[in-house]
C-alpha positions in Angstrom: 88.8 136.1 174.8 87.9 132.8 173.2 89.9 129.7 174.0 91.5 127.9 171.1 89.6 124.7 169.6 91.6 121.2 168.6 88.6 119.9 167.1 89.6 122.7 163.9 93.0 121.7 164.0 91.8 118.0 163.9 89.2 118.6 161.4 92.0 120.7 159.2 94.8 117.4 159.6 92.0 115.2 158.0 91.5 117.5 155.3 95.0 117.6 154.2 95.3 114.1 155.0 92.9 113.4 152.6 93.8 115.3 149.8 97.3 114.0 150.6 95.8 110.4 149.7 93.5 111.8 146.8 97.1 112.8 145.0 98.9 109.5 146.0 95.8 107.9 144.4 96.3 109.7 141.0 99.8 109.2 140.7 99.0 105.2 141.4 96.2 105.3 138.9 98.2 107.1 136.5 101.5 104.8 136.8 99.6 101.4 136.7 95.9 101.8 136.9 93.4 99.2 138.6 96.0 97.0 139.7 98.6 100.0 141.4 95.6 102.1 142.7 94.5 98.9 145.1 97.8 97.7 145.9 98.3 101.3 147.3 94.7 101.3 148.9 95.7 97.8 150.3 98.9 98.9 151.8 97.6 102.6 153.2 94.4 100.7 155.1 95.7 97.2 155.6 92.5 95.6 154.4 92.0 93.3 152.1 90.6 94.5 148.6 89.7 93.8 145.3 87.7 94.3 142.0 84.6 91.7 141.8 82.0 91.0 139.4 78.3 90.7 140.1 79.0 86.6 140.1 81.6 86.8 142.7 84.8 86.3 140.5 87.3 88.7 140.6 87.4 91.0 138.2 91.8 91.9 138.9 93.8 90.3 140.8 93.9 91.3 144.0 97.3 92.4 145.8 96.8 90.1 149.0 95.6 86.5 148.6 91.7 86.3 150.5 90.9 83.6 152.7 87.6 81.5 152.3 86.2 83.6 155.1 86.6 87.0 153.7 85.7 85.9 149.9 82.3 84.5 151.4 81.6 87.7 153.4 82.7 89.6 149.8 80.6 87.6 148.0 77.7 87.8 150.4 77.9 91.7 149.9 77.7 92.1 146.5 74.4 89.8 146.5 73.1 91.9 148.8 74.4 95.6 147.3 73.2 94.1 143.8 69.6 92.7 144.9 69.0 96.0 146.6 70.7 98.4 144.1 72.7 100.3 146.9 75.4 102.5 146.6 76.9 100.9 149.2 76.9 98.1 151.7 78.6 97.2 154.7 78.3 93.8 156.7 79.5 92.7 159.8 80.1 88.7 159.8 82.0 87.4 163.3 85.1 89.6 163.7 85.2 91.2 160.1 83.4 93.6 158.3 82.8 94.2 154.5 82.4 97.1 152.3 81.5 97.1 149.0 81.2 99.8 146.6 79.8 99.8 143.0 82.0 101.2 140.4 80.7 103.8 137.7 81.1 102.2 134.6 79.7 103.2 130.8 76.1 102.9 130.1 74.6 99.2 129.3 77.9 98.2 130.8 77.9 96.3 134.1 80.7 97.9 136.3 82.3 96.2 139.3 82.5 96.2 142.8 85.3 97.4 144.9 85.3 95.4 148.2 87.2 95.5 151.1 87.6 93.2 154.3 89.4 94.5 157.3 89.4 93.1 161.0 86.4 94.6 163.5 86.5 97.7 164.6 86.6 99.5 161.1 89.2 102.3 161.1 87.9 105.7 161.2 87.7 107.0 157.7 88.0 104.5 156.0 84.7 104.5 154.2 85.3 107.4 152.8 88.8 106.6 152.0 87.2 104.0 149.9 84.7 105.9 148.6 87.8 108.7 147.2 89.4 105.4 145.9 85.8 103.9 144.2 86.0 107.2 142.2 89.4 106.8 140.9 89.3 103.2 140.5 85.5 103.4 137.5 88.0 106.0 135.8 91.0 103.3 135.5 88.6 100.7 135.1 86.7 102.2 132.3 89.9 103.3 130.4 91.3 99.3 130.8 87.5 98.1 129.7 87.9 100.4 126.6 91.5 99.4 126.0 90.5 95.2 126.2 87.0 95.9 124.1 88.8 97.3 121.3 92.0 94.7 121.1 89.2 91.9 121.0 87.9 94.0 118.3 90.8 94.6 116.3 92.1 90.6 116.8 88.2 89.4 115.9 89.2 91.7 112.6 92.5 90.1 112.5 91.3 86.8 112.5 88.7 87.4 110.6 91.4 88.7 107.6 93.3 85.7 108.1 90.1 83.6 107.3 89.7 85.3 104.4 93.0 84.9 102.9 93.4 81.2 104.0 89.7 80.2 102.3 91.4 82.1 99.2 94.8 80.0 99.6 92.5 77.3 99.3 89.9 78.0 96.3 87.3 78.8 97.9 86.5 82.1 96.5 83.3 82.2 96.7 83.1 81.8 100.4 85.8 83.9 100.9 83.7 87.2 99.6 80.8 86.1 101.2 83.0 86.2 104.5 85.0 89.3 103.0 81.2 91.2 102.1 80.9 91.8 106.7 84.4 94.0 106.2 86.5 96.6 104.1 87.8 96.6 101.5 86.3 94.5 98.4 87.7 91.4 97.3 89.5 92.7 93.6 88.9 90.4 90.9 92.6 90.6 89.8 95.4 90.6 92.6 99.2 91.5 93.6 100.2 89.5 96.3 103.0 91.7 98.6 104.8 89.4 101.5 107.0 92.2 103.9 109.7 90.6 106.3 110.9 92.5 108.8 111.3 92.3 112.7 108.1 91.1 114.5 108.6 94.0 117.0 107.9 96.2 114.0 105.2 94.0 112.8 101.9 95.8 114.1 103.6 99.3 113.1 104.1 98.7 109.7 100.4 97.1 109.0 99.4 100.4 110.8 100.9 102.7 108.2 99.7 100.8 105.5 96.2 100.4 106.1 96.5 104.3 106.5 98.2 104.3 103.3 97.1 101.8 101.2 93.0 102.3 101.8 91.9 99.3 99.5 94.5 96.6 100.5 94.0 93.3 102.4 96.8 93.2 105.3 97.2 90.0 107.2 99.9 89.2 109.5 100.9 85.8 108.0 99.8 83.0 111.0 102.9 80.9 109.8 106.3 83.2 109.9 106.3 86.1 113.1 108.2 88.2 110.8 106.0 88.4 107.8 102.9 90.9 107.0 100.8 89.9 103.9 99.7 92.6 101.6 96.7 91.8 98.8 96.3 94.8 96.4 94.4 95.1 93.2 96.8 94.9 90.3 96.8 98.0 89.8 97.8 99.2 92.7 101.6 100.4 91.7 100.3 102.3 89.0 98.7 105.0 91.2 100.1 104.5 94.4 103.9 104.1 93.4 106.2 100.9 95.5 105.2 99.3 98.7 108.0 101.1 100.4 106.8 104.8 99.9 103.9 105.0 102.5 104.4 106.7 105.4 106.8 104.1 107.4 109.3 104.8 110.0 112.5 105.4 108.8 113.9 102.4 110.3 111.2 100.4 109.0 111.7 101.0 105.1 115.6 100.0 106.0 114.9 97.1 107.8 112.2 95.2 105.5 112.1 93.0 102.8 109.8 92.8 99.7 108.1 90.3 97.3 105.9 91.2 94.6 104.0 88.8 92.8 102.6 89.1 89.2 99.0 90.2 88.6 96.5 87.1 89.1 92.4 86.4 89.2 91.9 86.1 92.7 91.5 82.5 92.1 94.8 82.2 92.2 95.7 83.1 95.1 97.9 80.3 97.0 99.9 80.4 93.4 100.2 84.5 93.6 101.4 83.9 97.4 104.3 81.3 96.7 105.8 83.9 93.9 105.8 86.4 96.2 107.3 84.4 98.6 110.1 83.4 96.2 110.3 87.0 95.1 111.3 87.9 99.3 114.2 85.4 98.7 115.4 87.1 96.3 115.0 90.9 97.5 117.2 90.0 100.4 120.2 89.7 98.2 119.5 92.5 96.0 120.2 96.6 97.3 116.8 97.6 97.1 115.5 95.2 99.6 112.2 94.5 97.2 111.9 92.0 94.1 109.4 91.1 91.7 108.8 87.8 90.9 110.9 86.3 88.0 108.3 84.9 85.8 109.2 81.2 84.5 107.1 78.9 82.6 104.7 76.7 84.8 105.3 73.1 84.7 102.3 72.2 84.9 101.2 74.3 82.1 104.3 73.2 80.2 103.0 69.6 80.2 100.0 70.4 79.1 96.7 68.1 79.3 98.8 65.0 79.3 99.3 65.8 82.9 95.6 66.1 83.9 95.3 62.5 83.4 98.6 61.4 85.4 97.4 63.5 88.4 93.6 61.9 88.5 95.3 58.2 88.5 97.7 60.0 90.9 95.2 61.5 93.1 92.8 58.5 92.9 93.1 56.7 96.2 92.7 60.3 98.0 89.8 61.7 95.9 88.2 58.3 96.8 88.7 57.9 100.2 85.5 58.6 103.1 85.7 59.0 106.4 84.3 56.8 108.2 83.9 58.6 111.4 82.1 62.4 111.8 85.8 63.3 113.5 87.7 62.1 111.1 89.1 63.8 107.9 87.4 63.3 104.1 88.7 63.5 100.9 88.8 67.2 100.9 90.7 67.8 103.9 93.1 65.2 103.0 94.0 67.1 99.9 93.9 70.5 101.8 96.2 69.0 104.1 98.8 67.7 101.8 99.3 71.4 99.7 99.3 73.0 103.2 102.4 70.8 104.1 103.9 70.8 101.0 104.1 74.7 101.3 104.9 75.1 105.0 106.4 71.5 106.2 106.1 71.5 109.9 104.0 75.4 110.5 100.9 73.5 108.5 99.4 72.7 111.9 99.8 76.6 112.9 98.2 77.1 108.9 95.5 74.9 109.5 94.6 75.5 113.0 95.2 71.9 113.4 96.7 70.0 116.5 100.1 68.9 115.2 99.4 65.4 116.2 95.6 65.4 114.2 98.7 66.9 110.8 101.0 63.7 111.8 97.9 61.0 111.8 96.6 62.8 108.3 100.1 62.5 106.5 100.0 58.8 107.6 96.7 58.6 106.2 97.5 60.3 103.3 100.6 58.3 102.3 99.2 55.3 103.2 96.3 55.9 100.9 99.0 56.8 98.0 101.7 54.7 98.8 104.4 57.4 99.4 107.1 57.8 101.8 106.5 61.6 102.2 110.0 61.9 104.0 111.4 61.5 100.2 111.5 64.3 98.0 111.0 62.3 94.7 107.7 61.1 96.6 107.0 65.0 97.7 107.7 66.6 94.5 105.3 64.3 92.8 102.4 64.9 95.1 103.0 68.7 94.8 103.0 68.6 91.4 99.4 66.4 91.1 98.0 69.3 93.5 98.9 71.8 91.1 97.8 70.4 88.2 94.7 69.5 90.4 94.2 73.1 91.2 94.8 74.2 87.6 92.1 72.3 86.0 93.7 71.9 83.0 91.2 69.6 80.8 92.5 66.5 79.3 92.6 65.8 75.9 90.5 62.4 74.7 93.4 60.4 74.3 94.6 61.3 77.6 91.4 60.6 79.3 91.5 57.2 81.4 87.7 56.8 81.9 88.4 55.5 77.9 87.8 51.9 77.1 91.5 50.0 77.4 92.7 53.7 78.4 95.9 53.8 80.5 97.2 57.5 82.1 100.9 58.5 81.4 103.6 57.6 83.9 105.6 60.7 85.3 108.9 59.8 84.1 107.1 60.1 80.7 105.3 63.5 81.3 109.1 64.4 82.6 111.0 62.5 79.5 109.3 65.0 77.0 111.5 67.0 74.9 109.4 70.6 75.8 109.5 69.7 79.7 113.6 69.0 79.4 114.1 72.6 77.8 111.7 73.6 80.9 114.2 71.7 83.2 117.7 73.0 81.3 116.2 76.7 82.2 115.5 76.3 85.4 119.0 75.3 86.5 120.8 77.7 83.6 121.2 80.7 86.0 123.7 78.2 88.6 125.5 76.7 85.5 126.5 80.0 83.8 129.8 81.2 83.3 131.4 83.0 86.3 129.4 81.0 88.9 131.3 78.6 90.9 131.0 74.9 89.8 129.9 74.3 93.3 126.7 76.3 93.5 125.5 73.5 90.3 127.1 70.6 92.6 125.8 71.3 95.7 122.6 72.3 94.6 122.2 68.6 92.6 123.7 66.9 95.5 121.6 68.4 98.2 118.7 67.4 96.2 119.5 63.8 95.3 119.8 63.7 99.4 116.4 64.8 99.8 116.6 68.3 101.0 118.7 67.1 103.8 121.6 69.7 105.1 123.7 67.6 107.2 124.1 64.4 104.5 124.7 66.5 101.8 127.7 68.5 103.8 129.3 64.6 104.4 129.0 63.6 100.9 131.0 67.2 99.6 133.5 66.6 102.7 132.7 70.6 104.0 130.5 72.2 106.8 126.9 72.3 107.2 127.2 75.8 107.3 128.7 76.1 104.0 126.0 73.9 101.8 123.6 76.6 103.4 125.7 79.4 102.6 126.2 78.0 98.5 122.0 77.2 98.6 121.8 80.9 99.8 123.6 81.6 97.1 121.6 79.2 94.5 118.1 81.1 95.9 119.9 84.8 94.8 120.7 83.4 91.6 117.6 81.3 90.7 115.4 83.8 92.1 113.7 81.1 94.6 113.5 80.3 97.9 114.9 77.0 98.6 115.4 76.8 102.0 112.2 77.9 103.0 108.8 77.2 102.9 107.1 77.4 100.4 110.0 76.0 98.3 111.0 75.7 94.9 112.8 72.9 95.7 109.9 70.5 94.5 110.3 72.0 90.6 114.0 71.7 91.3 114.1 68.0 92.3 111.3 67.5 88.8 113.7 69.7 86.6 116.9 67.2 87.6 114.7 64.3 87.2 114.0 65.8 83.7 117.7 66.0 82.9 118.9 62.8 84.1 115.8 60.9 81.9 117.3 62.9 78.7 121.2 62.0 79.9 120.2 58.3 79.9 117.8 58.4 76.7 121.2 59.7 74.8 123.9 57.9 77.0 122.8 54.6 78.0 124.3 53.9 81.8 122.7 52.3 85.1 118.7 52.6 85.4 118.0 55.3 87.6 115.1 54.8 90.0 111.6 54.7 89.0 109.9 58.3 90.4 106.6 58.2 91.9 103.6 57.4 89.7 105.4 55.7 87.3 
């Protein structure tokens, strides 16, 4: 009768020990990848491992700091595993000893190493321990490396959007579909702008189901407000594919968001198409169906006619002609580029531009002191805003207008603003808070807050109420006007022009105390 052997029950105990650890490894893998599998591997062998790349840097953190000793021995493997193309590699430096494993990755991919650094005399086992864990680690590793390549993919497309959309903001069309030719969809000749507000959280989920839905749309996440997605769709986009709020959102999504709609413009106009969307989201939020159109109104600009071509070149002048006179600093163009960009998002024009907000502080110093304003007035804002738009619109002067002209002199803007067809302009604009049935207050606070220069707190003390409730009666004035006001882009420019309008035509009928002379006169 044959005695029993303990080397089968020892060799049977490693077997379920290891299969034991196999499990523990695929729960670890499965609960936090790379970085649980070695903090388990650290804490079931006591050594000291990582991930490293072929240069030595490491390519996760590991889960125990590694002295200077043990990342030169580490480092001192891989060269050796690397030069030699081995499968594995263990060296013995002083008291320690190093193994290092390569990991499988995909092909043309350069995978790295696990390494591990324990005390001398290794542990039985533990090289094949490792060699369970180096399996289980290249299929972590290569789901992460997957995971990372396409997020830099799908922010490179991201950014590359946003590009697109900003050259576009700024004219420059041409460049814009030479940028837009590398990705999908075409550029349409004619354009809706769409501006969604909803909560960030929700952001990247509802410019998923878009682009699902809406196959030959731009959609941007807008780089100034966290909350906004921008939309650009051929015009005719609503005619086949119904309202932005049928595609296949969450449920809590279509609830939750705003929507602006812009009219139907070339893409040319782009930066024009966004602001009346933008004032189209102001009012949506007051209105049950959460989505607005925007509420055509004549364009000043266009109201003026070519008279104000000429008042915005004399205007403009002193920027147009201004050259840098270092390769850092900023020319003519960026200067004007500069100004529309604050004008439309005040502070968030660094985050527009990609600018350092110091570099957007030293241009607005340069820019007003090329013009002489005092940008922190609104008369002084209102008309530089308007001289950009008229610059933008190219609308050609007329020969008497023209200053180049022998003896020729360009219009001042109170006189562009005194003009009978610009005051019925200016009486519209304010006609929706001056009807009947709509506090007295709304019209007063509105004025007031404006003849302060935008400012919330010195417009409360000159009413005698609370801050909060001039911003709840200009919440009320952006409802009825159908413009945002206290938001960027504002209507408050054409606002502050419009009451410049009526108070020329009060004095030209009722003689009383000069009022001030507004810029460019």
């Amino acid at each position: 009768m044959h005695g029993h052997d303990p080397r089968t029950d020892t060799a049977a105990a490693g077997r379920a020990r290891r299969a034991d650890d196999v499990l523990d490894m695929q729960r670890a893998a499965r609960k936090g990848g790379t970085t649980l599998l070695l903090r388990w591997l650290a804490g079931r062998t006591g050594a000291a491992v990582l991930l490293v790349n072929r240069s030595g840097a490491a390519a996760s953190p590991p889960p125990l700091p590694f002295g200077r000793a043990e990342h030169d021995l580490v480092l001192h493997g891989v060269r050796e595993a690397t030069a030699r193309g081995l499968r594995s590699m263990t060296i013995d430096e002083q008291d320690l000893t190093c193994v290092v494993l390569p990991l499988d990755g995909p092909p043309g991919v350069r995978a790295p190493f696990l390494a591990a650094v324990v005390p001398r005399p290794v542990p039985p086992g533990l090289p094949l321990l490792l060699a369970d864990a180096a399996s289980g680690l290249s299929l972590c590793w290569q789901l992460e490396h997957t995971r990372q390549q396409q997020r830099r993919l799908r922010d490179a497309d991201a950014r590359l959007r946003e590009a697109v959309v900003h050259l576009l903001m700024n004219g420059q069309v041409t460049t814009a579909r030479q940028v837009a030719g590398a990705l999908r969809p075409a550029l349409p000749d004619v354009m809706r702008m769409y501006v969604i507000e909803g909560p960030h959280t929700l952001r990247r989920a509802v410019a998923d189901g878009l682009a699902k839905t809406v196959g030959n749309a731009w959609i941007v996440q807008c780089p100034v407000y966290a909350n906004h997605l921008i939309m650009l769709a051929p015009a005719d986009y609503e005619s086949h594919a119904g309202t932005p709020a049928e595609p296949a959102w969450p449920r809590s999504v279509a609830e939750t968001c705003c929507i602006g709609v812009s009219d139907p413009v070339p893409l040319r106009d782009t930066a024009s198409s966004y602001a009346q969307a933008f004032h189209a989201l102001a009012a949506a939020r007051h209105c049950a169906e959460r989505r607005a159109s925007f509420a055509a109104h004549p364009d000043l600009t266009l109201t003026i006619g070519p008279a104000a071509e000429a008042w915005a070149a004399s205007f403009l002048a002193p920027l147009r002609a201004h050259c840098a006179r270092r390769p850092q600093d900023p020319d003519s163009g960026e200067l004007l580029a500069t100004a529309a960009s604050w004008l439309s998002f005040s502070s968030h024009a660094a985050t527009h531009l990609k600018i350092h907000r110091n570099t957007l502080t030293a241009r607005l110093t340069l820019i007003q002191k090329l013009l002489g304003l005092d940008l922190d007035r609104l008369a002084d804002q209102a008309a530089l805003a308007l001289a950009l738009r008229v610059n933008a619109a190219g609308i050609p002067p007329r020969p008497e207008h023209r200053t180049s002209d022998a003896g020729g002199t360009a219009p001042s803007l109170d006189e562009l603003l005194a003009s009978p067809h610009v005051v019925a302009w200016a009486q519209r604009q304010f006609h929706p808070v001056r009807t009947p049935g709509v506090p007295v207050s709304i019209a007063q606070t509105l004025a007031t807050w404006l003849s302060f220069d935008g400012r919330i707190g010195p417009t409360a003390a000159a009413l005698s109420v609370s801050a909060s409730a001039v911003r709840k009666r200009l919440a009320r004035s952006e409802a009825l006007l159908q413009r945002s006001l206290l938001r960027s882009p504002s209507a408050v420019h054409d606002q502050w022009l419009a009451q410049r309008a009526l108070d020329l035509a009060e004095r030209s009928t009722a003689p009383r105390t000069a009022l001030p002379a507004s810029p460019g006169t």
